[in-house]
N, C-alpha and C positions, 0 to 999 in steps of 0.2 A: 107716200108709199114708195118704198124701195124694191124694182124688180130686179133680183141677184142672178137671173140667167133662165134659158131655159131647163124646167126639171127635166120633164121626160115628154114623148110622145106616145101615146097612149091608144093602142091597135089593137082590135075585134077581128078575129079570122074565123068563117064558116067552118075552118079543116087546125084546129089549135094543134094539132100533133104535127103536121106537117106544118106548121109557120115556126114550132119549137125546133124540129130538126132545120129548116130552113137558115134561120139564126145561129144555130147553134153547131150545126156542123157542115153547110154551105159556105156561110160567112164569117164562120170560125167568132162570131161574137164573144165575148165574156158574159155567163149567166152569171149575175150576183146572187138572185135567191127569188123561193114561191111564197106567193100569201095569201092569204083570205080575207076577205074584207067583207066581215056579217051586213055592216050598215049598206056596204052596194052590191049586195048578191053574186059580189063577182070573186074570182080567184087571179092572181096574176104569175105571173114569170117578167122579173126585167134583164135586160141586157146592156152591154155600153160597148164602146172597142174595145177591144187586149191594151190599146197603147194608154187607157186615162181613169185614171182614180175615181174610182165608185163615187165618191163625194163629192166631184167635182165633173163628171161627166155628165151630158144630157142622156137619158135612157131612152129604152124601146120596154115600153111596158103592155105586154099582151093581156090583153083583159078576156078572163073566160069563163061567163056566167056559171053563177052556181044556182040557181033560178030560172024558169022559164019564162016569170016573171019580172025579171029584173032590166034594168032600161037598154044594158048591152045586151041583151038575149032579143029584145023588142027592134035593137036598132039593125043585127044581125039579120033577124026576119026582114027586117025593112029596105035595108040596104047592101045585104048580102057580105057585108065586113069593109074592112077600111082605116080610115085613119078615123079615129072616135072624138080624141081632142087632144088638145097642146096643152102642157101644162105649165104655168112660170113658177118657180121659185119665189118667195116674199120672204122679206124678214121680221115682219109684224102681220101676222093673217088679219087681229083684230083693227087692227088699225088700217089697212089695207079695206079692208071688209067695209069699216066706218066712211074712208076718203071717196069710195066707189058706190058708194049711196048715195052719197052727198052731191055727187055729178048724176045719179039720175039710174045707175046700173042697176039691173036686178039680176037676183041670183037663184039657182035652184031650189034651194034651203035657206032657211029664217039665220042658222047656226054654222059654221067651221063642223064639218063632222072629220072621225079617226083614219087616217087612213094608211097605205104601208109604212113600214119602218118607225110607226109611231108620230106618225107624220100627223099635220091637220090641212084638210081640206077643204075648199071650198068650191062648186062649179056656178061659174057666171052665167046666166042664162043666155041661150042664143039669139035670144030678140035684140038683144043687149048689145051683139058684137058685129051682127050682117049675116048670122044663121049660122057661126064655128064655134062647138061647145070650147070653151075655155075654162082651164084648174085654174086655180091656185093653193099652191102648195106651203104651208110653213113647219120646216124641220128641225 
């Protein structure tokens, strides 16, 4: 398994209109763009610095349920917002997927499901790592 960096981190806010101005015209971040993600009921917004290439920077990716029921919506109730997970970068999901089973990991999902930019995701379960959701992301 090859980790090529980190993607993004990935942040829950109880108040998303003020954590979007916060980013965006606080910190003068660069918004690259919003999405929806049917399979995790959420919606995002990511960000990077002004100084580094969308494709090569780590993000700040706001996650903002689109579900009452969905596990950021659950975790918000729970936790009141925060940092949600880290995600790394792979350059073979499947293969990544296979090597970290093989050592004993478990994962949220059976499968890599879709995630932004046409990306595949997968979340390693928190049992798995000392309790911090972790992605992995292949683009």
């Amino acid at each position: 398994m090859q980790i090529e960096g980190i993607d993004h981190i990935g942040i829950a806010s109880k108040d998303p209109a003020r954590t979007r101005w916060f980013f965006s015209s606080t910190l003068q971040l660069r918004m690259h763009g919003e999405e929806s993600v049917p399979a995790q009921q959420v919606d995002t917004v990511t960000w990077s610095s002004t100084h580094q290439q969308a494709d090569r920077a780590p993000l700040i990716e706001l996650l903002v349920p689109s579900s009452s029921e969905s596990t950021v919506a659950k975790f918000i109730a729970k936790r009141g917002g925060g940092v949600h997970h880290l995600s790394f970068r792979v350059r073979n999901i499947d293969r990544a997927v296979r090597e970290l089973r093989g050592k004993g990991v478990r994962f949220v999902t059976d499968t890599p499901q879709p995630g932004i930019n046409n990306s595949r995701i997968i979340f390693i379960h928190p049992h798995s790592t000392g309790g911090l959701l972790v992605e992995l992301v292949d683009r």
